[in-house]
N, CA, C and O atoms as a GROMACS GRO file, in nm:
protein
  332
    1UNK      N    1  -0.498   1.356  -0.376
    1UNK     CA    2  -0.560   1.277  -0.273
    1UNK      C    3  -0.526   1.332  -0.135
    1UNK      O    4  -0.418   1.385  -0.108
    2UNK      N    5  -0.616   1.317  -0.060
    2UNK     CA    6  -0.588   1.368   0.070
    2UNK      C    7  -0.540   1.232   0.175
    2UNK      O    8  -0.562   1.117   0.138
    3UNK      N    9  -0.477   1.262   0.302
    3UNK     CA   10  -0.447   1.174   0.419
    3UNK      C   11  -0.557   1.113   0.439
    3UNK      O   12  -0.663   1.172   0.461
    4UNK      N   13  -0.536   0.926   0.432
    4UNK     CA   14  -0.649   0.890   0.481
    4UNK      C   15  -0.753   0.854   0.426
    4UNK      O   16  -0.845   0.783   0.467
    5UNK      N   17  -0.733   0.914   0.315
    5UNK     CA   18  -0.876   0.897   0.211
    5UNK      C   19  -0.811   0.753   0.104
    5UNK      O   20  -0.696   0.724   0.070
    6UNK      N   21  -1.004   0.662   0.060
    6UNK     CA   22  -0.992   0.530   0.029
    6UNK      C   23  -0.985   0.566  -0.094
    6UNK      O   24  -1.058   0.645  -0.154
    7UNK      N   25  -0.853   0.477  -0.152
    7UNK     CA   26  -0.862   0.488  -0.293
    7UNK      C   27  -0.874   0.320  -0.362
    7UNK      O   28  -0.801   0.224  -0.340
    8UNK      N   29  -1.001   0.329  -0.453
    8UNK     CA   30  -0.992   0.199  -0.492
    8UNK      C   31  -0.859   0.211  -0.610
    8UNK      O   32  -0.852   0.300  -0.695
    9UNK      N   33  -0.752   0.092  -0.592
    9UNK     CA   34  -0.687   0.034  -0.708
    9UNK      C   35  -0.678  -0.127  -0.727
    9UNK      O   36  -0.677  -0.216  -0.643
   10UNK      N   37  -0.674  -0.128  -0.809
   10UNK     CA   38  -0.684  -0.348  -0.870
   10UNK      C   39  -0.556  -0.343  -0.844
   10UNK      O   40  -0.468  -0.259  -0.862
   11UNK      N   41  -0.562  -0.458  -0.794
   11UNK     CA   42  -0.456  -0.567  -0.739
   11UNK      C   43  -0.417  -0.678  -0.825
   11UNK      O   44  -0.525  -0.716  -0.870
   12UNK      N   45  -0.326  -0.752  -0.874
   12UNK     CA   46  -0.302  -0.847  -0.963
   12UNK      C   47  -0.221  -0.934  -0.874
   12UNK      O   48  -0.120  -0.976  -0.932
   13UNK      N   49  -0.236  -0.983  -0.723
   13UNK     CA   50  -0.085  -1.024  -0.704
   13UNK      C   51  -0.194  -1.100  -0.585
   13UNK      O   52  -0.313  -1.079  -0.561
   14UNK      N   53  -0.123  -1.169  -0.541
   14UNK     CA   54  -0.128  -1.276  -0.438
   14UNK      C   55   0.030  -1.355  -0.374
   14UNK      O   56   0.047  -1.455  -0.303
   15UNK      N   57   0.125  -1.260  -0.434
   15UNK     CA   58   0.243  -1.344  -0.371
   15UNK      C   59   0.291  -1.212  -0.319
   15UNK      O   60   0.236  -1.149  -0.229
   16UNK      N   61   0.418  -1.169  -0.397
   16UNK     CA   62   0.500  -1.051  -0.339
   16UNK      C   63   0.419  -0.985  -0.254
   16UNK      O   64   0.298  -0.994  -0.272
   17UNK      N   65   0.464  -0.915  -0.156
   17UNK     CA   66   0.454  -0.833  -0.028
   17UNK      C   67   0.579  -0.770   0.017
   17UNK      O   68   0.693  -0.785  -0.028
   18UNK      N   69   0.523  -0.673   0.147
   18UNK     CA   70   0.635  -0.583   0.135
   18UNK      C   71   0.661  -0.616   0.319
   18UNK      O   72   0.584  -0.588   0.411
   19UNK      N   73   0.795  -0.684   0.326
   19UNK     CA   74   0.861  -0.681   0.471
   19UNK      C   75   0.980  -0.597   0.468
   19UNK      O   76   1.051  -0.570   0.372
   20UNK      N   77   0.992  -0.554   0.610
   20UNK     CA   78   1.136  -0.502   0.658
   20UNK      C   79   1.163  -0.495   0.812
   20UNK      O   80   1.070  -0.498   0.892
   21UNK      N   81   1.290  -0.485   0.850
   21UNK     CA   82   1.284  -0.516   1.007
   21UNK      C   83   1.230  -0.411   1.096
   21UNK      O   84   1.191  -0.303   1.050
   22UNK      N   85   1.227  -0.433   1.194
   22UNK     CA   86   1.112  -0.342   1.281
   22UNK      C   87   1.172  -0.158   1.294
   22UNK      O   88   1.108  -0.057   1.323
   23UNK      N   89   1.301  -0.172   1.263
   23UNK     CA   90   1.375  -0.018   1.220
   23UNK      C   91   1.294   0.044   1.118
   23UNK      O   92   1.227   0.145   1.137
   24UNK      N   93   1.305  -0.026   1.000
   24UNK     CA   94   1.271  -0.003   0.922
   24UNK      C   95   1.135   0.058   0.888
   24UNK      O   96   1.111   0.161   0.824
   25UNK      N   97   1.010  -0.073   0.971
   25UNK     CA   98   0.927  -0.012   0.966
   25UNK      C   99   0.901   0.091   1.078
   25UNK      O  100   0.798   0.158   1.088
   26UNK      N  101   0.992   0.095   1.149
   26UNK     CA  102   0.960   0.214   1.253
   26UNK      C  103   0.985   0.388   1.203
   26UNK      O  104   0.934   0.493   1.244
   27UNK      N  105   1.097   0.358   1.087
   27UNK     CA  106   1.170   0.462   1.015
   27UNK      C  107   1.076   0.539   0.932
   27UNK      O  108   1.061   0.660   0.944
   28UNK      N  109   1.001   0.451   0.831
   28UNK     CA  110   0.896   0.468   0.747
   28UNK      C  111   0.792   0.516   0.800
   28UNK      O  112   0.757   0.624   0.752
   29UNK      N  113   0.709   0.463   0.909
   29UNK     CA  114   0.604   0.485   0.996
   29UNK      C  115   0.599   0.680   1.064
   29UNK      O  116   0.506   0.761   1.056
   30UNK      N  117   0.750   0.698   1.130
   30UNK     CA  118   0.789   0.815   1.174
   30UNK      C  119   0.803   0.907   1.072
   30UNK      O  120   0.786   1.023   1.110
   31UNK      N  121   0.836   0.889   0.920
   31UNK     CA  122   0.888   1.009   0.860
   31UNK      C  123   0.774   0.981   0.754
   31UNK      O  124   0.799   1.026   0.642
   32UNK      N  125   0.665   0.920   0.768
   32UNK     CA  126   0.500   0.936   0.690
   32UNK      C  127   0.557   0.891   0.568
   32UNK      O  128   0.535   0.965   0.473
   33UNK      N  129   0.664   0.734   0.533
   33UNK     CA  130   0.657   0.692   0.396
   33UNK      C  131   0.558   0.645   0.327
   33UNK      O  132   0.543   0.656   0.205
   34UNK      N  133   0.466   0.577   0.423
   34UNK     CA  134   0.403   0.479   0.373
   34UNK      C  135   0.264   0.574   0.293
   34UNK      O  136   0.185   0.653   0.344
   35UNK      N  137   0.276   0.531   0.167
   35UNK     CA  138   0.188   0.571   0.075
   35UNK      C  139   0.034   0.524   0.101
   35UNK      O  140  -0.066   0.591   0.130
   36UNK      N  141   0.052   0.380   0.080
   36UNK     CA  142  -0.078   0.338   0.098
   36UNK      C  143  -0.051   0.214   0.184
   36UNK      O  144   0.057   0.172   0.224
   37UNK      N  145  -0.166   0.170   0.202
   37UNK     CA  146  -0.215   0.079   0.257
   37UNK      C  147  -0.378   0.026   0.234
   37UNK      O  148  -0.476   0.098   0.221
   38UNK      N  149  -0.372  -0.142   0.232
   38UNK     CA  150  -0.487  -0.242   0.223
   38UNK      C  151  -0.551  -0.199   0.322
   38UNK      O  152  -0.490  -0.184   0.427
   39UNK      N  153  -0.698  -0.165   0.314
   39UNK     CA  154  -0.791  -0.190   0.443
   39UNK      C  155  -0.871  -0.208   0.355
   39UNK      O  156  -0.846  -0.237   0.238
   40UNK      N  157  -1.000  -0.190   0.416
   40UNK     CA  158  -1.139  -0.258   0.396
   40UNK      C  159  -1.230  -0.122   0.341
   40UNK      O  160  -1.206  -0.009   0.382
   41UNK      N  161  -1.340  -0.153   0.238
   41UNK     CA  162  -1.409  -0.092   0.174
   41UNK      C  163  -1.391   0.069   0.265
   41UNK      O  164  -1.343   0.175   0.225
   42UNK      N  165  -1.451   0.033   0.396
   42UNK     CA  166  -1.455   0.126   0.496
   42UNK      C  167  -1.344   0.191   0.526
   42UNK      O  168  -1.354   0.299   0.585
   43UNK      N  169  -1.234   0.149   0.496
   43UNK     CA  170  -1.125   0.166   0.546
   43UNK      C  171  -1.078   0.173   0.691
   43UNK      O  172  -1.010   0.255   0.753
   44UNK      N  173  -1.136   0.057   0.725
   44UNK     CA  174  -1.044  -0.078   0.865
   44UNK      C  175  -0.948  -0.138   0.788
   44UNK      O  176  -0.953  -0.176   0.671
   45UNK      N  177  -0.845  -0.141   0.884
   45UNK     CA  178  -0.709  -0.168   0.877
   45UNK      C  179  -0.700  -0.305   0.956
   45UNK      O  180  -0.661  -0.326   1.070
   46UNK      N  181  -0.758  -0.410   0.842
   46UNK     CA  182  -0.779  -0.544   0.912
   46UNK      C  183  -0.706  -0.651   0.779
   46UNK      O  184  -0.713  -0.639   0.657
   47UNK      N  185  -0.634  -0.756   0.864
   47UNK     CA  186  -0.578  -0.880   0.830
   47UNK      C  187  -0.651  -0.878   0.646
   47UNK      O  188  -0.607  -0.843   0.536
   48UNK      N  189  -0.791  -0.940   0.700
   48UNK     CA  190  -0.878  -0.956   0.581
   48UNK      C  191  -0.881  -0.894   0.467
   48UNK      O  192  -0.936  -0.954   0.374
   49UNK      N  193  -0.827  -0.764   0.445
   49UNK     CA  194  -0.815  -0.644   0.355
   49UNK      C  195  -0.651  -0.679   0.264
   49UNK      O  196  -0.607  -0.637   0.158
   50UNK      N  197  -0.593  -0.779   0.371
   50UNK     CA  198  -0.454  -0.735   0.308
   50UNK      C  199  -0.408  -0.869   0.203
   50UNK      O  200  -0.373  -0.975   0.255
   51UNK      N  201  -0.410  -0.855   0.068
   51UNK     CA  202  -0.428  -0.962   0.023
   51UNK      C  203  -0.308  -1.029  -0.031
   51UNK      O  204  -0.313  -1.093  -0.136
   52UNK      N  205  -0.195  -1.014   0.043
   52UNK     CA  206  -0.058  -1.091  -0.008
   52UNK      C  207   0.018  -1.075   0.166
   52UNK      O  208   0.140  -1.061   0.162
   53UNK      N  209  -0.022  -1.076   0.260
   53UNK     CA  210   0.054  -1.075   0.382
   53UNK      C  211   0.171  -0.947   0.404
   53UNK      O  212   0.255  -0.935   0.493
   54UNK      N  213   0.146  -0.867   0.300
   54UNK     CA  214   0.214  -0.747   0.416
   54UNK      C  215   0.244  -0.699   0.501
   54UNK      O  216   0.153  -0.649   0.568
   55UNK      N  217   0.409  -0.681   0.557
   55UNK     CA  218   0.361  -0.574   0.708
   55UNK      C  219   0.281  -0.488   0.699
   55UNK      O  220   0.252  -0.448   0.586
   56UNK      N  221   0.225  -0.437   0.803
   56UNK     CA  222   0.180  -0.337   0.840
   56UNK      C  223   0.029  -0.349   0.722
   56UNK      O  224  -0.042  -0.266   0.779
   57UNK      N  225  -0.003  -0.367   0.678
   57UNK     CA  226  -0.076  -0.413   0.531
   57UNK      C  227  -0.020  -0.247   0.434
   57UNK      O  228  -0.068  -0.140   0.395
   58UNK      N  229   0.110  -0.326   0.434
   58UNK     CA  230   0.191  -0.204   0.325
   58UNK      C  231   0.125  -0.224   0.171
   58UNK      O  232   0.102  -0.338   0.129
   59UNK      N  233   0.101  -0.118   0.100
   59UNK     CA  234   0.103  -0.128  -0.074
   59UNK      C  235   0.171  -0.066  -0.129
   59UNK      O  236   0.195  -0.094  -0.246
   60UNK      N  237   0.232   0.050  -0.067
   60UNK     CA  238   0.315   0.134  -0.131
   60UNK      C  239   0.408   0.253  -0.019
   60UNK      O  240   0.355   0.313   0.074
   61UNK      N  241   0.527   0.261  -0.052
   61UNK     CA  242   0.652   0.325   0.017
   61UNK      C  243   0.697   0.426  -0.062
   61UNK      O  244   0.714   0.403  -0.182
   62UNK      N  245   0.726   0.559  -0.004
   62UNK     CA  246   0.768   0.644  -0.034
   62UNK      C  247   0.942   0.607  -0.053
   62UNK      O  248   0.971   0.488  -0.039
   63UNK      N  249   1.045   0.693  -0.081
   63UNK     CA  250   1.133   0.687  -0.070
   63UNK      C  251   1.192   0.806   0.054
   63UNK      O  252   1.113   0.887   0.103
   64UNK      N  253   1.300   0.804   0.085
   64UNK     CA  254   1.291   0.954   0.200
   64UNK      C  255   1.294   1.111   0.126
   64UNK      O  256   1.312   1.202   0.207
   65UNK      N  257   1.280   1.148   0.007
   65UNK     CA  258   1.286   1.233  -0.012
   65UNK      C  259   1.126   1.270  -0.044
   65UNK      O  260   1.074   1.380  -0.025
   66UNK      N  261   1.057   1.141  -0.102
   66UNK     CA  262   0.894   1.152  -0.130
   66UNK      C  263   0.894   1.196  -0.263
   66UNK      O  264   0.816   1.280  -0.308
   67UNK      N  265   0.964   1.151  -0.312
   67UNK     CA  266   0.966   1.187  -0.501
   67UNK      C  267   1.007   1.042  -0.597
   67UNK      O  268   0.999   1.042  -0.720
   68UNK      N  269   1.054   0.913  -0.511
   68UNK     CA  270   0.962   0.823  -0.546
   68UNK      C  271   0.904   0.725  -0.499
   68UNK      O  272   0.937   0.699  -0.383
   69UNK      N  273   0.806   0.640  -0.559
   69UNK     CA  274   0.703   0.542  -0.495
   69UNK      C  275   0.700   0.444  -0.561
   69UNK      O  276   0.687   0.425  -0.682
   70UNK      N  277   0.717   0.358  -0.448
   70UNK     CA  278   0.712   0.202  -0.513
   70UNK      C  279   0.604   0.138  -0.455
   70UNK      O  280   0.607   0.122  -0.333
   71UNK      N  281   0.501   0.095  -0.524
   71UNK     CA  282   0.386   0.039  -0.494
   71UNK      C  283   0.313  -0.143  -0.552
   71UNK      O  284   0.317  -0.178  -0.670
   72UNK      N  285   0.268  -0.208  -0.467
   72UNK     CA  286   0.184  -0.346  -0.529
   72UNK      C  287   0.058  -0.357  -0.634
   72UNK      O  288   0.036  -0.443  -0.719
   73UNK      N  289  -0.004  -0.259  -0.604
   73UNK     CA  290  -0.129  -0.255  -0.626
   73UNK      C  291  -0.132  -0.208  -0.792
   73UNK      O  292  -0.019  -0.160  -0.789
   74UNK      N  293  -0.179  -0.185  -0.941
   74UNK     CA  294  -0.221  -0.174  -1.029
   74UNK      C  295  -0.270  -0.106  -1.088
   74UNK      O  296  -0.356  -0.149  -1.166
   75UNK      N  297  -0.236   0.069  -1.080
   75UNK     CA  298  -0.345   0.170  -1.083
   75UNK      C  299  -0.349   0.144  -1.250
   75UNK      O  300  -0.454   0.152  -1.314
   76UNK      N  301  -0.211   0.111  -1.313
   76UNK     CA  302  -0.266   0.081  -1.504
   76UNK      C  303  -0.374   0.026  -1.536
   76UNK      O  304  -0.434   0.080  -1.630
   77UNK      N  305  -0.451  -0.126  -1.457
   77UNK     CA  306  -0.579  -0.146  -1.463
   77UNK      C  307  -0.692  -0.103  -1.448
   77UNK      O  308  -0.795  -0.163  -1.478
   78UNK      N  309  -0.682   0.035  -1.385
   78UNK     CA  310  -0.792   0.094  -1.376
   78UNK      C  311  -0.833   0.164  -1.553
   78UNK      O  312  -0.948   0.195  -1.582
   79UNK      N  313  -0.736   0.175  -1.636
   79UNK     CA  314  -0.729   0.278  -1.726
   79UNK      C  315  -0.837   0.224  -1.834
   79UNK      O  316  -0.916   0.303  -1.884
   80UNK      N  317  -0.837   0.102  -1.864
   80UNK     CA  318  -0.974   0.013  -1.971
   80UNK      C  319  -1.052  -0.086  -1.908
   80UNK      O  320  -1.014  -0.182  -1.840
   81UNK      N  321  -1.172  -0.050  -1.939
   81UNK     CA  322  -1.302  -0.150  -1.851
   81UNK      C  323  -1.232  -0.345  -1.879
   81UNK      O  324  -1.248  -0.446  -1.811
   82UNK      N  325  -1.152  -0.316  -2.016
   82UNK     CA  326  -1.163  -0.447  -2.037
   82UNK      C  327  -1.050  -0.510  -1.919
   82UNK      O  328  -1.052  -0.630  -1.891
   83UNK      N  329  -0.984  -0.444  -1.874
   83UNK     CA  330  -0.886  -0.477  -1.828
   83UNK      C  331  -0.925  -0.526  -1.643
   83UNK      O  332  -0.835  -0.567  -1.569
   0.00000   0.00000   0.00000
């Protein structure tokens, strides 16, 4: 995947979200953790897109080395229609 580019994944969640204090997200933000992020079909980075109250409309964080990722979102549901 490239920077930037919309990837659809299913979501199963409406509670957990991802906070941290403003270091934190300042830390993440500066050293390009943040994996993904909720926006909109279009990919606008709006309230409406983010569907459990995330900062930043976080879905997924790198770790600092970028070898691992912890994410909200469901990419196993994509794998069977039934699902």
């Amino acid at each position: 995947y490239q920077s930037d580019q919309i990837v659809n994944i299913p979501v199963a969640h409406h509670d957990g979200n991802y906070f941290a204090d403003a270091d934190t997200l300042k830390s993440l933000n500066d050293n390009g953790q943040i994996a993904f992020r909720y926006v909109t079909a279009e990919g606008q980075l709006e309230a409406a897109a983010n569907p459990n109250g995330s900062q930043e409309n976080i879905a997924g964080i790198f770790n600092n080395k970028k070898n691992v990722l912890g994410m909200m979102p469901h990419p196993e549901r994509h794998s069977d229609p039934a699902v």
